[in-house]
C-alpha positions in Angstrom: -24.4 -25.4 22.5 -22.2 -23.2 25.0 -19.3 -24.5 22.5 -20.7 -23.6 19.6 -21.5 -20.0 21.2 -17.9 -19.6 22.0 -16.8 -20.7 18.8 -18.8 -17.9 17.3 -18.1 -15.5 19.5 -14.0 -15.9 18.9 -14.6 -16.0 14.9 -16.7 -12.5 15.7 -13.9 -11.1 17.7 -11.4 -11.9 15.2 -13.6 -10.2 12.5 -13.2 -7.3 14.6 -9.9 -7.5 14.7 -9.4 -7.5 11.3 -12.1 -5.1 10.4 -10.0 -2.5 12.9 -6.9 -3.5 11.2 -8.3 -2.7 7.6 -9.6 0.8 9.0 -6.5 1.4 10.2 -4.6 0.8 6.8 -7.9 2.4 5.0 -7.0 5.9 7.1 -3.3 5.7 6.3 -4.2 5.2 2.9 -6.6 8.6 3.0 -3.7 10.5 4.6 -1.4 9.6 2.0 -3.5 10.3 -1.1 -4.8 13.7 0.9 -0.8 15.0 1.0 -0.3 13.3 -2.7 -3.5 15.7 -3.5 -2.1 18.4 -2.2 1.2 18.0 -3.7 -0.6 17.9 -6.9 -2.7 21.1 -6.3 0.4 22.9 -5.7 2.4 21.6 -8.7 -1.1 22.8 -11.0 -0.8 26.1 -9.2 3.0 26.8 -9.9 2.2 25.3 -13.5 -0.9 27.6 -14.2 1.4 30.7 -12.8 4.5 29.5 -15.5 1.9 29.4 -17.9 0.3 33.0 -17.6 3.7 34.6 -17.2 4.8 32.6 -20.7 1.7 34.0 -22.1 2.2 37.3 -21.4 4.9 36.8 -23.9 3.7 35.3 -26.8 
C-alpha cells in the first residue's frame, strides 16, 4: 500500500512539474502576443494618421 502511495505521489509531483512548465511557456506566450499587440496598435495608429492626412487631399 506504502508503494502504491509513493508511486502516486511521484506521478503527482511530476504533474506538477509539467503543469509549472506549461505555465511558464503559457506566460512567455502572453508576453509575446501582448508586444505583437502593441506593435500592431501602433502600426493602425500611424496608418489611420497617413490616412486622414491623404484625405485631406482628395
Amino acid at each position: 500500500m506504502f508503494c502504491k502511495l509513493s508511486a502516486l505521489s511521484y506521478q503527482l509531483s511530476a504533474l506538477s512539474y509539467q503543469l509549472s512548465a506549461l505555465s511558464s511557456q503559457l506566460s512567455a506566450l502572453s508576453s509575446q502576443l501582448s508586444a505583437l499587440s502593441s506593435q500592431l496598435s501602433a502600426y493602425a495608429h500611424k496608418l489611420t494618421m497617413f490616412l486622414s492626412y491623404i484625405s485631406i487631399y482628395i
